[in-house]
N, CA, C and O atoms as CSV, one atom per row, in Angstrom:
chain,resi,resn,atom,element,x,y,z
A,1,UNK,N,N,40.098,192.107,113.497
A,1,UNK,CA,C,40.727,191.649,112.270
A,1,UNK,C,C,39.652,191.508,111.202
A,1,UNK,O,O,38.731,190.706,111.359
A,2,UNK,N,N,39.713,191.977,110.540
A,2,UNK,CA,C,39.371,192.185,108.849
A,2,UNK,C,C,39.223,191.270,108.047
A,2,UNK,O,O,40.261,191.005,107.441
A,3,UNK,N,N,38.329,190.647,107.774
A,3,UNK,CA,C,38.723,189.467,106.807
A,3,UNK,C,C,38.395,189.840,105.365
A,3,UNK,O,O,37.216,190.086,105.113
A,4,UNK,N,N,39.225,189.905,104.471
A,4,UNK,CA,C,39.060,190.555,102.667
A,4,UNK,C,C,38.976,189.708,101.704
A,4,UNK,O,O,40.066,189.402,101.219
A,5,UNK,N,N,37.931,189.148,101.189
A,5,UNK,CA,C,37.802,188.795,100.170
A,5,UNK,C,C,38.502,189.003,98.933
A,5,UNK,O,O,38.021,190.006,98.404
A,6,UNK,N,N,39.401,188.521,98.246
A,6,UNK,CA,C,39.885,188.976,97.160
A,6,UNK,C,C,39.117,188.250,95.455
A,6,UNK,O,O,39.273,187.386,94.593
A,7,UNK,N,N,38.557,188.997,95.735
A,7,UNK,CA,C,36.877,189.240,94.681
A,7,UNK,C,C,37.952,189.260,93.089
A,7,UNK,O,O,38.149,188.347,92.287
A,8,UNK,N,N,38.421,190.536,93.098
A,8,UNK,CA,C,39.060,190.715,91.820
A,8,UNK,C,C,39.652,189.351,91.249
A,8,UNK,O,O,39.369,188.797,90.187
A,9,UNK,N,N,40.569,188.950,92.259
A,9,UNK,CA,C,41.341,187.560,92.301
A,9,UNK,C,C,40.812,186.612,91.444
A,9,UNK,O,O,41.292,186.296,90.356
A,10,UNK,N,N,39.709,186.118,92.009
A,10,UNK,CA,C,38.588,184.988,92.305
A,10,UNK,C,C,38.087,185.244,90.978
A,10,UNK,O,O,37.628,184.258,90.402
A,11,UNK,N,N,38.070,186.375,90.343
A,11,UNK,CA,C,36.660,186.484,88.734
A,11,UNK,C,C,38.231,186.215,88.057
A,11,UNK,O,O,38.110,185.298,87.244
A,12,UNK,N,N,39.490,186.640,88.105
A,12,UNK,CA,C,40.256,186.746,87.184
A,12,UNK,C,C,40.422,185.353,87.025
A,12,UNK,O,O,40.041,184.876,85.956
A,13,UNK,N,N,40.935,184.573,87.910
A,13,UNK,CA,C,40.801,183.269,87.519
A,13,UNK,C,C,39.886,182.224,87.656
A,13,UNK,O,O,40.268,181.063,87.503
A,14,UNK,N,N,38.691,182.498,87.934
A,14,UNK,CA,C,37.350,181.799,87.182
A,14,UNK,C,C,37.607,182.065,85.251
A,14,UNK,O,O,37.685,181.155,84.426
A,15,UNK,N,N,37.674,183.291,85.015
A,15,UNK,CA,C,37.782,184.017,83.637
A,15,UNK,C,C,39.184,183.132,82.978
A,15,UNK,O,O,39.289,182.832,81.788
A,16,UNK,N,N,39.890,182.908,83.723
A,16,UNK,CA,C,41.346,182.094,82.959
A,16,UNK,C,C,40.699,180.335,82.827
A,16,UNK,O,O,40.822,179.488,81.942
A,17,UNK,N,N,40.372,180.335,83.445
A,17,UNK,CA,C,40.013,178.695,84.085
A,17,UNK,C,C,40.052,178.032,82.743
A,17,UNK,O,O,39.508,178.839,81.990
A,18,UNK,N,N,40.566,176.538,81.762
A,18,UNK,CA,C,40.350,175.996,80.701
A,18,UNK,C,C,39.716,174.675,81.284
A,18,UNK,O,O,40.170,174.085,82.265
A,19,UNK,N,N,38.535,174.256,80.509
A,19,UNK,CA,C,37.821,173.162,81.017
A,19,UNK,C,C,38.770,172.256,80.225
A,19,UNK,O,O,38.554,171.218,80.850
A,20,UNK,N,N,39.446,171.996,79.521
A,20,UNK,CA,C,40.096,171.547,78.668
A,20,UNK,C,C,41.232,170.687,79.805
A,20,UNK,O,O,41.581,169.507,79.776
A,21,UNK,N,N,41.619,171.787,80.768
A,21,UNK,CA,C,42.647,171.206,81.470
A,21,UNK,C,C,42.309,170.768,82.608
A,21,UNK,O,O,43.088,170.194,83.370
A,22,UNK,N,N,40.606,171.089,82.938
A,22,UNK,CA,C,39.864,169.888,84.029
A,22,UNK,C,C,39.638,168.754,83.819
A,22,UNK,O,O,39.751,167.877,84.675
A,23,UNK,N,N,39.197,168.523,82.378
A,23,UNK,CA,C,38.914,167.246,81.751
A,23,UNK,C,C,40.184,166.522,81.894
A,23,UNK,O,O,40.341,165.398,82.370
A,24,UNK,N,N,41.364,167.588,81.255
A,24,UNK,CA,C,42.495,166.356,81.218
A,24,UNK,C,C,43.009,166.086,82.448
A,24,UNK,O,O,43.536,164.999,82.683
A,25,UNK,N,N,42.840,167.641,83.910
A,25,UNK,CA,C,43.038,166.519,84.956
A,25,UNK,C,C,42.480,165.391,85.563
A,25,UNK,O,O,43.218,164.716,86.280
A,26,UNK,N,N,40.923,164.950,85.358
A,26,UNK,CA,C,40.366,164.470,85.666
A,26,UNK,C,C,40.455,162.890,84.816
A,26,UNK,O,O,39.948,161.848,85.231
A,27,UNK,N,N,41.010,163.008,83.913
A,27,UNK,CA,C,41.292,161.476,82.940
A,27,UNK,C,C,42.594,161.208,83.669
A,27,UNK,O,O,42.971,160.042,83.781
A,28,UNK,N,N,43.100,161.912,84.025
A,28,UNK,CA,C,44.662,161.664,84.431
A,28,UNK,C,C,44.480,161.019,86.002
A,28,UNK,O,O,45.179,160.071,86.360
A,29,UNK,N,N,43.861,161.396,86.546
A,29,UNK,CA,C,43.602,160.918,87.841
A,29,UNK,C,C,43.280,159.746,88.280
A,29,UNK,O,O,43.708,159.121,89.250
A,30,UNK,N,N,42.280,159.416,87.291
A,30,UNK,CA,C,42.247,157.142,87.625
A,30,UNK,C,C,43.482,156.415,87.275
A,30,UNK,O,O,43.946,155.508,87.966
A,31,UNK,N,N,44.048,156.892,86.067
A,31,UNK,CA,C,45.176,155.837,86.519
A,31,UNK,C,C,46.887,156.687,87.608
A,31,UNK,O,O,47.838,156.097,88.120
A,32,UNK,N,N,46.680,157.652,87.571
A,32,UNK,CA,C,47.076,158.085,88.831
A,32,UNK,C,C,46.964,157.049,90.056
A,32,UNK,O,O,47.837,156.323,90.531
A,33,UNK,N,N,45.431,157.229,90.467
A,33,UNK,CA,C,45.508,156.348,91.448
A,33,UNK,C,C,45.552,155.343,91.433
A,33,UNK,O,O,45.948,154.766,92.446
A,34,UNK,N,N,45.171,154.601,90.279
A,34,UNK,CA,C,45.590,153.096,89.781
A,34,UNK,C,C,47.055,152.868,90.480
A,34,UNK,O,O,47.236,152.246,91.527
A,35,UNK,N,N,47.963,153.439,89.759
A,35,UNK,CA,C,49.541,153.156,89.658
A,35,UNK,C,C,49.521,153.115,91.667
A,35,UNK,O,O,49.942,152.106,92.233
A,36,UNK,N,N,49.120,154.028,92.288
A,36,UNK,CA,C,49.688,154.380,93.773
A,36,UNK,C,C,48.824,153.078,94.275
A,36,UNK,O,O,49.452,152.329,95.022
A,37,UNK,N,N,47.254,152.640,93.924
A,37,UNK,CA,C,47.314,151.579,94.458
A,37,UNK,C,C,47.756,150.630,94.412
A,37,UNK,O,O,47.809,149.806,95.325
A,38,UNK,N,N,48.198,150.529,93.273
A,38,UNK,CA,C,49.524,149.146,92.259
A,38,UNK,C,C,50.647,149.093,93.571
A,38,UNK,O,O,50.953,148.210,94.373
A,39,UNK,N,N,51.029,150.312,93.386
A,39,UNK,CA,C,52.228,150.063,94.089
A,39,UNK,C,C,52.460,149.735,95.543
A,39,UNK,O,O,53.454,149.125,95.937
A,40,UNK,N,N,51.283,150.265,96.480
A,40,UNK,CA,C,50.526,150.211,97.579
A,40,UNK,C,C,51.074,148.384,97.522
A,40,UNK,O,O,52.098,147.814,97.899
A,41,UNK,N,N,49.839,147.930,96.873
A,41,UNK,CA,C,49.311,146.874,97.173
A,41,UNK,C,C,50.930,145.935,96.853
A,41,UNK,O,O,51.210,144.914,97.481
A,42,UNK,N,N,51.716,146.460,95.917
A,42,UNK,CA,C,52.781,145.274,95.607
A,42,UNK,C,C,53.820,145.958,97.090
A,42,UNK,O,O,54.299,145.136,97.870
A,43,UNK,N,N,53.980,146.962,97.240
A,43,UNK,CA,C,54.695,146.824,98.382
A,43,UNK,C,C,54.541,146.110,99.735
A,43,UNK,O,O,55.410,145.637,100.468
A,44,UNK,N,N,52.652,146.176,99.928
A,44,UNK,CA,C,52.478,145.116,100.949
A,44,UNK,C,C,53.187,144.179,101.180
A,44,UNK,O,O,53.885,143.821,102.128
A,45,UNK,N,N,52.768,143.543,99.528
A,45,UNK,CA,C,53.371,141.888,99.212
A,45,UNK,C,C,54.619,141.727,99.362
A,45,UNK,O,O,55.033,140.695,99.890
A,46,UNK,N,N,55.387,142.610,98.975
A,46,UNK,CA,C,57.086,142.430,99.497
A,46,UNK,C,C,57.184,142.446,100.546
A,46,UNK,O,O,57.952,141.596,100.997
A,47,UNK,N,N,56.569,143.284,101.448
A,47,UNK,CA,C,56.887,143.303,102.663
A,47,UNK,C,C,56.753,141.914,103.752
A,47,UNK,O,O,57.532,141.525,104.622
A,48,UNK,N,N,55.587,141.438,103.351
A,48,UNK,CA,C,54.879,139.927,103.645
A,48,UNK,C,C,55.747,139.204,103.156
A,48,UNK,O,O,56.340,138.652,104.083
A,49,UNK,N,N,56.210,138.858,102.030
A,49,UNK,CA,C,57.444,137.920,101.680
A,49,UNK,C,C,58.578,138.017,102.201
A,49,UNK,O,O,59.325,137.089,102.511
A,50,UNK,N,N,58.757,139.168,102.323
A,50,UNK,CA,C,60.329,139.433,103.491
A,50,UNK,C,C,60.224,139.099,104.854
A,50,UNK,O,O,61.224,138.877,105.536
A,51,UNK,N,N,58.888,139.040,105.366
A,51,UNK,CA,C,58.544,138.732,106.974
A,51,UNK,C,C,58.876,136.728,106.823
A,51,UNK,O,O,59.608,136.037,107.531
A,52,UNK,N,N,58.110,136.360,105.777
A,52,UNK,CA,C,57.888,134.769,105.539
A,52,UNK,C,C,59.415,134.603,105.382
A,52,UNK,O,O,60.086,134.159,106.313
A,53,UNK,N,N,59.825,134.871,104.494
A,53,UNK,CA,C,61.179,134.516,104.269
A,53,UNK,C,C,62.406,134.296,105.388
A,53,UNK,O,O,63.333,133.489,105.464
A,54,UNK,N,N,61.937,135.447,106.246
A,54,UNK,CA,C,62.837,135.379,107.205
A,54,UNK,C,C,62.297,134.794,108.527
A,54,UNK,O,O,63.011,134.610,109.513
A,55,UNK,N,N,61.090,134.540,108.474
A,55,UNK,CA,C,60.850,133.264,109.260
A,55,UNK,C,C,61.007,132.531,109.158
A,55,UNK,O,O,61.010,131.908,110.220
A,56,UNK,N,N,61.318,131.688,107.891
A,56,UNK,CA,C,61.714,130.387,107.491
A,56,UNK,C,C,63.228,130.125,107.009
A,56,UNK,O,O,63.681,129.097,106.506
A,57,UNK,N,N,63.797,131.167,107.258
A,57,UNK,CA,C,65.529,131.270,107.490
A,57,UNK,C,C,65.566,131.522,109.371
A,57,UNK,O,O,66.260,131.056,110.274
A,58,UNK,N,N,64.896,132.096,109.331
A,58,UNK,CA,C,65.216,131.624,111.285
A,58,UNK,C,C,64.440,130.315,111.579
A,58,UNK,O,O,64.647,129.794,112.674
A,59,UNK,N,N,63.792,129.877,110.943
A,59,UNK,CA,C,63.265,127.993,111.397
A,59,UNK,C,C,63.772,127.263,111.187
A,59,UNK,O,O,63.514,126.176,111.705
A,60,UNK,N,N,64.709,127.403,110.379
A,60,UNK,CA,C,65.681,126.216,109.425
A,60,UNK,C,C,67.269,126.461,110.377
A,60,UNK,O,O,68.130,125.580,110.360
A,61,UNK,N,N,67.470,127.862,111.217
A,61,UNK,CA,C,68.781,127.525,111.752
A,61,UNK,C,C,68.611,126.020,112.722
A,61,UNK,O,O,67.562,125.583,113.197
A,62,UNK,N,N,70.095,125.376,112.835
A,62,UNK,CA,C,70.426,124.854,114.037
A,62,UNK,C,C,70.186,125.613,114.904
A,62,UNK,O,O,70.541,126.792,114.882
A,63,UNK,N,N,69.471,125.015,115.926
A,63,UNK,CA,C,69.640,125.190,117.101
A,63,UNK,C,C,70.208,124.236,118.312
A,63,UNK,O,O,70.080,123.021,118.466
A,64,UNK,N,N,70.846,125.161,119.072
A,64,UNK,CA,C,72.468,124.372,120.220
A,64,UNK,C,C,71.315,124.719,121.836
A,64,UNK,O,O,70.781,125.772,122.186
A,65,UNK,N,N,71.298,123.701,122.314
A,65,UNK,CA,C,70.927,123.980,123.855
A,65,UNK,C,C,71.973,123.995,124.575
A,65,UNK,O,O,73.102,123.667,124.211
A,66,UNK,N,N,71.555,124.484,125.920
A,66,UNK,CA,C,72.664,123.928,126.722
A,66,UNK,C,C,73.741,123.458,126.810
A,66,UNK,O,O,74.890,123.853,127.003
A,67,UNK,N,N,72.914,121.978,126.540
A,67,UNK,CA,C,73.502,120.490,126.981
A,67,UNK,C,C,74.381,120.058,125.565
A,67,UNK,O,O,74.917,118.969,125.360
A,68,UNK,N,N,74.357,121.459,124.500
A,68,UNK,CA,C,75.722,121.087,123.256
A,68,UNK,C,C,74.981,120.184,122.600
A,68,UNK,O,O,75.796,119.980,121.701
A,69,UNK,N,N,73.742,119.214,122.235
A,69,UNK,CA,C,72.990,118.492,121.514
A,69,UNK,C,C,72.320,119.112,120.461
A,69,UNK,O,O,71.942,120.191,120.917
A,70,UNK,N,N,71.926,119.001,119.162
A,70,UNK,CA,C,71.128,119.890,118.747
A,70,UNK,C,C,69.529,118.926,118.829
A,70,UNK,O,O,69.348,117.716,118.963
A,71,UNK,N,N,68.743,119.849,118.710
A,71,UNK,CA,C,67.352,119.568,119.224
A,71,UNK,C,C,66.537,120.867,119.338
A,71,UNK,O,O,65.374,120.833,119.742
């Protein structure tokens, strides 16, 4: 098997390439990842409040033993 370089390819779009639109991907990218860690980090927190929450709605039920007393 043959492996082919596609040379022509590769100069045509080096030759197209706009630094214009590296720069602007590259400004675009911190708060890119800003926002995904934003959201990262606030979904944690919901998730942690929904665990607490519902531990402290299952601590607060009555609880019935046995013996029909609560305790």
């Amino acid at each position: 098997m043959a492996l082919s370089i596609p040379v022509e390819r590769i100069e045509r779009q080096a030759r197209e390439a706009d630094p214009r639109r590296a720069v602007l991907t590259a400004l675009l990218f911190v708060p890119f990842v800003l926002g995904w860690l934003v959201r990262r980090a606030w979904m944690g927190l919901v998730y942690l409040w929904s665990a607490v929450v519902a531990g402290w709605q299952e601590a607060a039920r009555p609880r019935v033993t046995e013996g029909g007393s609560d305790e």
